[in-house]
C-alpha positions, -999 to +999 in steps of 0.1 A: +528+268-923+543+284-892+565+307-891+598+306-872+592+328-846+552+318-835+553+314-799+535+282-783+498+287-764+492+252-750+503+245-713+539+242-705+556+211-704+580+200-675+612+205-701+600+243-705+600+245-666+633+232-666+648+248-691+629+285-677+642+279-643+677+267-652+683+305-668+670+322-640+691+302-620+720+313-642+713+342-650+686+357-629+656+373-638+646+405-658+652+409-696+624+385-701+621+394-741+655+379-747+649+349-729+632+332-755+664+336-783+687+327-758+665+292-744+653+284-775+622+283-755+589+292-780+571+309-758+573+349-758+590+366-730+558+384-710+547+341-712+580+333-696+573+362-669+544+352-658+552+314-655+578+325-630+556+349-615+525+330-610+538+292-607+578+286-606+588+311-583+602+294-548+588+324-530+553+320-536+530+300-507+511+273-515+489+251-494+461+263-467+462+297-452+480+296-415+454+304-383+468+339-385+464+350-419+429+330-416+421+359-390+434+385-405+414+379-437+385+380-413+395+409-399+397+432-432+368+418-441+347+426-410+363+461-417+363+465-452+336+442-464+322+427-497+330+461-517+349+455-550+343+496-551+368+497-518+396+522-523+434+512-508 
């Protein structure tokens, strides 16, 4: 039996994208934890977090990399190379 407050782990649905980005639009973002008591949205807030960070957010760039990021990829890498070990 579940209990009341077990959060979902299968892929979000359009309706939880909806209803996710209707609140931030609303409200804004931040205070993530409470998000899921005030949406009725079962997934916990750190979940809710990263869905905005890592696929709802407006902000973020999607598609092919421009000629000029292209070089300077390139560029870092011609300078920095194939190091994970490399210190920033």
């Amino acid at each position: 039996m579940k209990g009341e407050n077990e959060y979902k782990k299968s892929l979000w649905t359009e309706e939880e994208d909806r209803t996710l980005l209707e609140y931030i639009r609303e409200n804004g973002r931040g205070r993530w934890n409470h998000i899921p008591q005030l949406t009725g949205l079962k997934r916990c807030g750190k979940s809710c977090r990263l869905r905005w960070l890592n696929y709802l957010n407006p902000s973020i760039k999607r598609g092919d990399f421009s000629e000029e990021e292209e070089d300077l990829i390139i560029r870092l890498h011609n300078l920095l190379g194939n190091s994970s070990s490399t210190h920033w």
